[in-house]
C-alpha positions in Angstrom: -9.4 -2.4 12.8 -6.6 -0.9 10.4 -7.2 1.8 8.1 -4.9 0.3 4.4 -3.6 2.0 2.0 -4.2 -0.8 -0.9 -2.0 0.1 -3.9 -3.9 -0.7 -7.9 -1.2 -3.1 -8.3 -2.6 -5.5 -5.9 -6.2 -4.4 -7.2 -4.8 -4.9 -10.9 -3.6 -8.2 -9.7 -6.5 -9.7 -8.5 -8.4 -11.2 -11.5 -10.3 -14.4 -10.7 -7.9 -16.8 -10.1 -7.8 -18.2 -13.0 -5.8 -15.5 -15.0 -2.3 -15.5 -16.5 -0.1 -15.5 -13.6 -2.6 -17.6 -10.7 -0.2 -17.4 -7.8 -0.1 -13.3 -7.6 -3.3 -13.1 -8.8 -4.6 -15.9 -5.8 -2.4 -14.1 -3.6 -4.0 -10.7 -4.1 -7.5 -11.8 -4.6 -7.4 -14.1 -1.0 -5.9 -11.0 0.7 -8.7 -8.5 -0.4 -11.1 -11.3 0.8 -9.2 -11.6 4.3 -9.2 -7.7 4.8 -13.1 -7.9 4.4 -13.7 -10.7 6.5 -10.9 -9.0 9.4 -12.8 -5.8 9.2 -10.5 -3.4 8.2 -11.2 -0.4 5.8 -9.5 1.3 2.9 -7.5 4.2 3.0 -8.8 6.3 -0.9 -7.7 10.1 -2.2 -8.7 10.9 -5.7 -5.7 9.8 -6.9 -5.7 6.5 -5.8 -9.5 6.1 -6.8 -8.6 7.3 -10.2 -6.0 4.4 -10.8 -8.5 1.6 -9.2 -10.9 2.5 -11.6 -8.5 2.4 -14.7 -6.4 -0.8 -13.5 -9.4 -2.9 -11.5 -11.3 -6.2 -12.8 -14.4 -7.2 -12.7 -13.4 -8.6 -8.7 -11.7 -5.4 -7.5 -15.0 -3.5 -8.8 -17.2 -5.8 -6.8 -15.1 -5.7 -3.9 -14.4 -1.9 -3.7 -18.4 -1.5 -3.8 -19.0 -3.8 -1.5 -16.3 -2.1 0.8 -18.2 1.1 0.3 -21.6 -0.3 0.8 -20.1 -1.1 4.2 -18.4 2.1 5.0 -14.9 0.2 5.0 -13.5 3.0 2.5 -12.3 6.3 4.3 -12.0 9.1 1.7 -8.4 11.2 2.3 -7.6 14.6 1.4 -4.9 14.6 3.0 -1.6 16.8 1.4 1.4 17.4 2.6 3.6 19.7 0.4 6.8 19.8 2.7 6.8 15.7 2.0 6.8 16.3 -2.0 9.3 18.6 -1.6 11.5 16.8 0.2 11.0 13.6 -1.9 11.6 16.3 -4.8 15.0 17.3 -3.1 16.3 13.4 -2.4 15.2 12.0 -5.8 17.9 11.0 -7.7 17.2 11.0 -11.8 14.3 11.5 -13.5 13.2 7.5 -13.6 13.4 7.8 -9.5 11.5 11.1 -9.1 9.1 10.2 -11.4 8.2 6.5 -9.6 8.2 8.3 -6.4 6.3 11.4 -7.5 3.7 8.9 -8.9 2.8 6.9 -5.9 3.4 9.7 -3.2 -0.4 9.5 -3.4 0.0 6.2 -1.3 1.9 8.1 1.5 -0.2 10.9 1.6 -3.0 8.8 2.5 -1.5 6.6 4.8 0.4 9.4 6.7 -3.2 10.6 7.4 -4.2 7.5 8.4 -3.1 4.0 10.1 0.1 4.5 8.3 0.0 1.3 6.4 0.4 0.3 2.4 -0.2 -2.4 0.9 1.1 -2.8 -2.9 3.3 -5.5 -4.9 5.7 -2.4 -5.7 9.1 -3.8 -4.2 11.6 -2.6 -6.3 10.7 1.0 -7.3 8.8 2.5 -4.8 9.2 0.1 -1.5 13.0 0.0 -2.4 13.2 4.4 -2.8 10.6 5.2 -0.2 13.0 2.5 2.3 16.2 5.3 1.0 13.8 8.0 1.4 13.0 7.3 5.1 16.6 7.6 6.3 16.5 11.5 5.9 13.0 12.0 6.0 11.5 11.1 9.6 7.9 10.9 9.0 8.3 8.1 6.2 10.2 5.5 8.9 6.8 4.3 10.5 5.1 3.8 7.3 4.6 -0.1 7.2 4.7 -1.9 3.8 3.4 -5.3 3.0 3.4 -6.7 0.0 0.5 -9.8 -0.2 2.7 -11.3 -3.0 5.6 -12.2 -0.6 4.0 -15.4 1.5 7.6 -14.6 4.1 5.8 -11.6 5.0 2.5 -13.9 6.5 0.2 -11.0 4.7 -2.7 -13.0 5.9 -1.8 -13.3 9.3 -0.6 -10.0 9.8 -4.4 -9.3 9.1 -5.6 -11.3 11.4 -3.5 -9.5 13.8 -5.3 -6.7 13.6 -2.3 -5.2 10.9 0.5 -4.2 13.8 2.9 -1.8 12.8 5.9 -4.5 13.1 9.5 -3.1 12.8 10.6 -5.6 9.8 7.7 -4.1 7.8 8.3 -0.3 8.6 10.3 1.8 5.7 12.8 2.9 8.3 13.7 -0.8 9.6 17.6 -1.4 9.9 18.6 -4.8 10.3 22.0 -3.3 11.9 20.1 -1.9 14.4 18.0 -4.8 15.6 21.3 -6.2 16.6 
């Protein structure tokens, strides 16, 4: 079973379904569901503990302590300073090293881990973490699903026991496929 990084957006997201915006909220709330009933765990450091417990509903609460009550939650402490300084060094602007700096607590824990995230975050940190990867090695097998995007088969891919697919790693070319 996969060890998941699961970003507070998704927990954030999943309200009962029947909140403001149902399709991302039903989206997040049926993958939580479908990554306790696969049998994977997920992948907490402080940081990320911190932010569940300002950002998560009434669901997320239930589900986290359910996870925990079933030793599906794997506690990282995991830091690597040469990463943060090399996301320091490739930032570029303060709105881009502040999003990455923010969620580097996501690739901390999955680097220690089954290197896999989870989060609805495509277009500031999927999309500078993707930039990131091509000068720093490590980041390329990181995969990245989002549960809001139904052409990435979230679902299915955790019924497939999460594989580390190239189309879902940060350092997947399409001109290289070819």
């Amino acid at each position: 079973m996969a060890k998941l990084v699961v970003d507070t957006s998704v927990a954030a997201a999943s309200g009962h379904k029947q909140t403001k915006s149902p399709p991302k909220s039903e989206c997040c709330h049926n993958f939580l569901m479908a990554v306790e009933e696969c049998g994977h765990s997920i992948v907490m450091n402080k940081e990320i503990l911190a932010e569940w417990k300002e950002h998560e509903t009434t669901f997320t609460r239930k589900w986290r302590l359910q996870m925990t009550r079933s030793n599906k939650v794997i506690v990282s402490k995991f830091r690597d300073i040469t990463l943060q300084e090399s996301i320091l060094m490739m930032a570029v602007g303060d709105k881009q090293h502040h999003e990455m700096m923010k969620d580097i607590c996501l690739l901390q824990a999955a680097l220690e881990t089954d290197r896999r995230i989870v989060s609805l975050d495509e277009n500031t940190a999927r999309k500078y973490f993707t930039q990131a990867a091509k000068t720093i090695p490590k980041l390329q097998e990181i995969v990245w699903v989002n549960p809001d995007k139904p052409e990435e088969t979230p679902i299915e891919w955790l019924k497939a026991d999460a594989p580390a697919d190239d189309f879902r790693m940060l350092g997947y070319s399409k001109s290289l496929q070819k």
